[in-house]
N, C-alpha and C positions, 0 to 999 in steps of 0.2 A: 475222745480217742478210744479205741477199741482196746481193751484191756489184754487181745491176744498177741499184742506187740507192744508194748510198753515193759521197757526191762529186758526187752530179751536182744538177742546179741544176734550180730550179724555172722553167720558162718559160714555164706559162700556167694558167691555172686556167677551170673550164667545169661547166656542169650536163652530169650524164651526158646521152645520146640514149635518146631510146626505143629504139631496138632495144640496147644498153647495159644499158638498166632491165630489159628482155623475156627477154634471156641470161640472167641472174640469177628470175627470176619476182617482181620487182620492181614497187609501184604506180609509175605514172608522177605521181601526184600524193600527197604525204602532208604532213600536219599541222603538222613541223616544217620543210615547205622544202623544194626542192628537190636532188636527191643531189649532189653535188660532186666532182669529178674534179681532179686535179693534174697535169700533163703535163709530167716531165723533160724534159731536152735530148735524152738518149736515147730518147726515145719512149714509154718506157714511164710509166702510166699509175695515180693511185694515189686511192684512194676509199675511204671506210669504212664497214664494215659497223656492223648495228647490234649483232650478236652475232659468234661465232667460226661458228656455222653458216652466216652468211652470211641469216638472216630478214630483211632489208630493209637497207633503206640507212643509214648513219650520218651524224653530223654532227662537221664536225674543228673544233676549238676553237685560238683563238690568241689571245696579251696583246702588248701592246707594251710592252718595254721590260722589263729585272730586275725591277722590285717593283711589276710590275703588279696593281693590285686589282681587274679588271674583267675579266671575259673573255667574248670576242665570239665568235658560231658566224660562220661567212663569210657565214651567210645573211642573221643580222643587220646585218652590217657595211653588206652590197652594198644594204641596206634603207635603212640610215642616210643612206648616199649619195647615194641619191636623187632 
């Protein structure tokens, strides 16, 4: 694991930008939602692909709680909300 994210805390979360999307060759609109970005205290920056080649954008999945039996993409979640 890369030592420049271990320890360090999450302090914001964000759709990628278009030029983000564009560096990658990335759509800026697809199917499942838009790309998701996580932004340590340190700056850096963490998103997921959909493969290891890096083909498009992925979607990161989270549960609340140990025996969660449901699990939300953030895109869902930030849907539900609103």
């Amino acid at each position: 694991m890369d030592n420049h994210i271990i320890g360090q805390r999450i302090v914001d979360g964000r759709k990628l930008t278009k030029s983000e999307l564009k560096r990658h060759d990335w759509p800026t609109n697809t199917h499942h939602g838009p790309a998701i970005a996580l932004i340590l205290e340190n700056g850096a920056v963490l998103y997921p692909s959909r493969d290891p080649e890096g083909n498009g954008s992925g979607t990161f999945f989270y549960a609340r709680g140990k025996n969660a039996k449901r699990f939300y993409t953030i895109y869902e979640f930030e849907k539900a909300q609103a």
